[in-house]
C-alpha positions in Angstrom: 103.1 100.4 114.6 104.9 98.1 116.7 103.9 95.7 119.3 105.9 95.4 122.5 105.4 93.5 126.0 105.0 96.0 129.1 107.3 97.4 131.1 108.3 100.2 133.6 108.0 103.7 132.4 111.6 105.1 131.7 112.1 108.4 132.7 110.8 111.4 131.9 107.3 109.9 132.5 106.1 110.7 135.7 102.8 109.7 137.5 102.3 106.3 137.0 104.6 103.9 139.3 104.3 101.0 136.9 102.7 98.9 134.0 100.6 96.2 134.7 100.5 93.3 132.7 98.4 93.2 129.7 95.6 91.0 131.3 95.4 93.2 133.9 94.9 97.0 132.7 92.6 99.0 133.6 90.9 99.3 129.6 90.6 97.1 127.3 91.9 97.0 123.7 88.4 95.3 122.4 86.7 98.8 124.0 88.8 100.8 121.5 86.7 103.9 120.4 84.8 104.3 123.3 84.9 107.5 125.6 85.8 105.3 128.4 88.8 103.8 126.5 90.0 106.9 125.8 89.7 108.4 129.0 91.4 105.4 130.5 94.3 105.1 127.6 95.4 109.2 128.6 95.1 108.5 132.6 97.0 105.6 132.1 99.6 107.6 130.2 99.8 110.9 131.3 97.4 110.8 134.6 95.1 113.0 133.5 91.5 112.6 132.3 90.5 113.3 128.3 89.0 116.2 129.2 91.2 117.8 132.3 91.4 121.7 131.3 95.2 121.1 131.5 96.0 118.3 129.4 96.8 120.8 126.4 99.5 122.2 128.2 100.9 119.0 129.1 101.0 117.2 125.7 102.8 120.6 124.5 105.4 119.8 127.3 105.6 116.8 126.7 106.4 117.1 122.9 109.1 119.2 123.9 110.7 116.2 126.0 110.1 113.6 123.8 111.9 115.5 121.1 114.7 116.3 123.2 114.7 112.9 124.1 115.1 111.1 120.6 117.6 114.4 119.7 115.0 116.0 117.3 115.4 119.8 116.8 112.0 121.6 118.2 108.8 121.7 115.6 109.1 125.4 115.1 112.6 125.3 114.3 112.2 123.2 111.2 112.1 125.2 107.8 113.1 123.0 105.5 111.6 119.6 105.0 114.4 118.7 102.7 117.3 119.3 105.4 114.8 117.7 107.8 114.4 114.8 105.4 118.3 114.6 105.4 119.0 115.1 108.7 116.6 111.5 110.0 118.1 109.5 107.3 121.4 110.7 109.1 119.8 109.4 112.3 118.8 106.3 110.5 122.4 105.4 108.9 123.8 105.9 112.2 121.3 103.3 114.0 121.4 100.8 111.1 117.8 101.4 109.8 117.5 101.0 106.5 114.5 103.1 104.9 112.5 101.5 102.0 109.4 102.3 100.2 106.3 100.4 100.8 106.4 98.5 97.6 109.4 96.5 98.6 107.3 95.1 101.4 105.2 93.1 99.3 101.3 93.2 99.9 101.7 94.3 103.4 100.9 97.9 102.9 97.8 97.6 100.7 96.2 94.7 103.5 97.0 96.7 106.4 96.6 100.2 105.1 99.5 101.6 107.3 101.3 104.9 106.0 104.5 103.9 107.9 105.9 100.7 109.7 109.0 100.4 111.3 109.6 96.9 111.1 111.6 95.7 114.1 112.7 92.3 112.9 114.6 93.7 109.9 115.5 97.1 111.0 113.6 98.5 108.6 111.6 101.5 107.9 108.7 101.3 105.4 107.3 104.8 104.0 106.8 106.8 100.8 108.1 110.5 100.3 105.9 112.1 98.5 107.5 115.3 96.9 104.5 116.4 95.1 103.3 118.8 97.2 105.1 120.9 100.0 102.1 119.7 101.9 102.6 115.6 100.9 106.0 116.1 101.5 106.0 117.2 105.2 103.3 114.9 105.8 105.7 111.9 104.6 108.7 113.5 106.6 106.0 113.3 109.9 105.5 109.6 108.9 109.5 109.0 108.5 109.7 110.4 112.0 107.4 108.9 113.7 108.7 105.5 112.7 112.2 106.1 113.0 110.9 107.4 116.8 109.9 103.9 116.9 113.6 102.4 115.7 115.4 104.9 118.5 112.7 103.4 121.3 113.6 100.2 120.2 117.1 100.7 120.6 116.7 102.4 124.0 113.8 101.2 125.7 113.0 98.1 123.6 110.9 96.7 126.2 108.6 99.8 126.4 104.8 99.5 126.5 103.5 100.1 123.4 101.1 102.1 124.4 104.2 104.9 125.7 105.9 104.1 122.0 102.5 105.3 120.3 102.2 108.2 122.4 105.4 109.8 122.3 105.9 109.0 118.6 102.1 111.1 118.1 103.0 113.9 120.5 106.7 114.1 119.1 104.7 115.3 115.8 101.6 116.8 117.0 100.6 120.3 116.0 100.2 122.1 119.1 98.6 125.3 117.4 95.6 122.9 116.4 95.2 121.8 119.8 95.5 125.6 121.7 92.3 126.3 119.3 90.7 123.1 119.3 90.6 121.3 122.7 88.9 118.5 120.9 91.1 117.3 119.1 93.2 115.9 122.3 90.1 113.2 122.2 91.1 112.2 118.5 94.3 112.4 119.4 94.3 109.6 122.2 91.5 107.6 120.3 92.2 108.0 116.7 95.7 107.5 116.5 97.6 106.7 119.6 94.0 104.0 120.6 93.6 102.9 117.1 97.8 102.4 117.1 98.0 100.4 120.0 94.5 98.4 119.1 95.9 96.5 116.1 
């Protein structure tokens, strides 16, 4: 979750020749949730329509640049959530972010029901590990990347539309095998979490 004032797409992002100012997008924020929002959010992003036949194919590209990107090892190639786990705080130390559980942030958390914030003003990263499970764990180390995604756009592109922050700290994580068998899903995707993201 971050907030950011628009800019021009860096590179690799092809297909759309610039942002336009907030006031003057082609969807509107208030329209979140609606099929036209979403259709509009993923054709302003990636030029293609919610429900093109290749948009799968693309968002599995894409997660493949955006990872190369932010210098993240490919999602397949990850065995270990513990040397994972190691490995982003390494990339945290060396940007300065400091990572903190969600208590230390006061009541923030529990008001705005966020998993993970990177909070830009103090270079901080708010999340809980969760070690219980092999399952809670991974899910926390996805919640620790996404937001230090956020920290490394902020220190590379900090004047990058928030919109482009949401989606390539999503498609960095997403699960590709669940699109390939599930189509669907891209719509929850670009409504659910990128929309609902860039919405608040």
């Amino acid at each position: 979750l971050m907030e950011r004032m628009p800019e021009q797409l860096p590179e690799p992002w092809q297909g759309i020749e610039e942002v336009p100012d907030a006031e003057d997008r082609d969807y509107e924020v208030n329209k979140f949730g609606s099929e036209e929002f979403t259709t509009k959010l993923s054709e302003y992003l990636i030029g293609l329509k919610i429900d093109d036949p290749q948009i799968v194919e693309r968002l599995i590209e894409d997660q493949k640049i955006i990872r190369v990107k932010y210098g993240l090892p490919s999602v397949g190639s990850i065995t270990s959530p513990t040397e994972y786990e190691r490995s982003l705080r390494v990339i945290a130390r060396d940007l300065g972010v400091e990572i903190k559980n969600t208590g230390e942030f006061g009541k923030f958390f529990d008001e705005s029901h966020a998993s993970g914030v990177y909070f830009e003003d103090q270079n901080k990263i708010g999340v809980d590990i969760n070690t219980e499970s092999r399952e809670s764990y991974i899910r926390s180390i996805n919640i620790l990347e996404h937001e230090l995604i956020h920290a490394l756009q902020n220190k590379n592109s900090p004047r990058m539309p928030i919109e482009l922050m949401e989606y390539e700290a999503y498609i960095a994580g997403g699960n590709n095998e669940a699109l390939k068998d599930d189509p669907e899903l891209v719509d929850f995707v670009f409504r659910h979490l990128i929309g609902a993201s860039v919405s608040h």
